[in-house]
C-alpha positions in Angstrom: -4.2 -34.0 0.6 -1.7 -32.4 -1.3 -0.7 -29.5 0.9 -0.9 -32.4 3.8 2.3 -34.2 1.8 4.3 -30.8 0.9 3.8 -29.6 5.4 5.0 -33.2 6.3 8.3 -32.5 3.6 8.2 -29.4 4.9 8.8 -30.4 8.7 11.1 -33.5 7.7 13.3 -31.5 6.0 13.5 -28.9 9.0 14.0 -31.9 11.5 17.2 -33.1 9.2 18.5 -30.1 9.3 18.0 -29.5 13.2 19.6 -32.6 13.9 22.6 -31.5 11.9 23.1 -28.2 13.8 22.6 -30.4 16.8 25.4 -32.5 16.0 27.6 -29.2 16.1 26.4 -28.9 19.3 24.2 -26.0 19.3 21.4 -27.5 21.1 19.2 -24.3 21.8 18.9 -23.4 17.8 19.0 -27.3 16.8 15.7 -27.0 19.8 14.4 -23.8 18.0 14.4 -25.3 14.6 12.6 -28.3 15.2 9.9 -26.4 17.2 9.9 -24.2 13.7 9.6 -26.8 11.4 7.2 -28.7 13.4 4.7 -25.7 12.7 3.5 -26.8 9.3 2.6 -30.4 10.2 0.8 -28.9 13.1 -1.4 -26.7 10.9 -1.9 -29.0 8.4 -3.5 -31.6 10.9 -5.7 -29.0 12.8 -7.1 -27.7 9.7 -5.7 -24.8 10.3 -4.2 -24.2 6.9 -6.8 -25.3 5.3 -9.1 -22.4 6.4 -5.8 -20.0 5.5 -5.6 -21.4 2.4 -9.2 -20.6 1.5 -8.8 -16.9 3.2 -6.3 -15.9 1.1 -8.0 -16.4 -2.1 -11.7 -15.6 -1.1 -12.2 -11.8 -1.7 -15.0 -11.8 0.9 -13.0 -13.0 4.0 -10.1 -10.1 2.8 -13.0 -7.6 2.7 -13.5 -8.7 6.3 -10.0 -7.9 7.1 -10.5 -4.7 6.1 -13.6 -3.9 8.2 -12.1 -5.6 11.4 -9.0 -3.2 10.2 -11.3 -0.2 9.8 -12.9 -1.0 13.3 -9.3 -1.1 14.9 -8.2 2.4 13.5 -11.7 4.0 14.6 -10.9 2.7 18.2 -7.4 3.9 18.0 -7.9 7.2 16.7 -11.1 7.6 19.6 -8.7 6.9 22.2 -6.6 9.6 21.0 -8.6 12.1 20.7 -10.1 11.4 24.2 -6.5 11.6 25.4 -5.8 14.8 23.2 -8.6 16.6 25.5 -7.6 16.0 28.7 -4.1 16.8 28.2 -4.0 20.3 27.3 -5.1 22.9 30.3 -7.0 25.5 29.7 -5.6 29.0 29.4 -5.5 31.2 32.0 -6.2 34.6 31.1 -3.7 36.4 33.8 -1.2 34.1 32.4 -1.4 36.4 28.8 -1.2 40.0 30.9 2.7 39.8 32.1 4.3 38.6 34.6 2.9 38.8 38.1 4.7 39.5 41.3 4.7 36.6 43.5 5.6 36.7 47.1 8.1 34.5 49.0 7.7 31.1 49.3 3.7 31.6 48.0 2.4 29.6 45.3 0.1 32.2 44.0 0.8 35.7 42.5 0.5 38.0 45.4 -0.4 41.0 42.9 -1.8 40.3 39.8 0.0 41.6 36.9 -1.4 45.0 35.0 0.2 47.0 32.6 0.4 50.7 32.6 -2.9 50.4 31.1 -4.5 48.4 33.6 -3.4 50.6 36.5 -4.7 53.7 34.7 -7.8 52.5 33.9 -8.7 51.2 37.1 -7.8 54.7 38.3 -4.3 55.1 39.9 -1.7 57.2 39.1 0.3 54.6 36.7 3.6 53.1 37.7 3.8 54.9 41.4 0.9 53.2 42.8 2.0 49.5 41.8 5.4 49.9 42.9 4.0 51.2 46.5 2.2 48.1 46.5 5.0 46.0 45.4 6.9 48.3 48.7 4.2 47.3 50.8 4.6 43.5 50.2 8.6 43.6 50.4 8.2 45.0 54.0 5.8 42.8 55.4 7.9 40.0 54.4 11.2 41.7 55.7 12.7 42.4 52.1 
């Protein structure tokens, strides 16, 4: 009852005062203030503030808060670490050897790149043998 009297003092003393910026003729905030001050009446005759009213000071319903705010993180942080996944590609391990020589207009490496190591190991001569190569592919392409 109470809380009923101070909403409908509430919204009469926001309608007074929308009718005074009204008479300076700003009708769009004198129109935005009454739709604010007719918020509290509104609430007060749904019930509306009535269940607020007891939310705010019952413990249990704030406890509830917390869950529902617990439930919103977990979904949050879920759909980020889905999205963290996906999003990084995977390493490629030619990618960490050098650079690689790449032909014109190819979108793949036409050689893949070895070190000195590489091309010793796999039993050429070193540096001769991939730059013969790297010859061979410059005049097939008419470098």
């Amino acid at each position: 009852m109470l809380t009923g009297i101070a909403c409908t003092l509430l919204s009469a003393a926001g309608l007074g005062i929308s009718l005074l910026v009204a008479k300076r003729r700003r009708y769009a905030a004198a129109m935005r203030l009454a739709a604010v001050s007719l918020v509290p009446v509104g609430l007060a005759m749904t019930g509306i503030l009535r269940l607020i009213i007891n939310m705010t000071f019952n413990p249990v319903a704030w406890a509830g808060v917390g869950v529902l705010g617990f439930a919103v993180l977990l979904f949050l942080s879920a759909r980020l670490a889905d999205r963290g996944g996906r999003g990084q590609p995977a390493a490629e391990p030619a990618a960490t050897a050098g650079p690689a020589v790449t032909a014109k207009g190819a979108s793949t490496p036409a050689l893949p790149a070895t070190g000195r190591k590489g091309a010793q190991a796999a039993g050429g001569g070193g540096a001769a043998d991939d730059f013969s190569d790297i010859e061979a592919i410059l005049k097939k392409h008419g470098i």
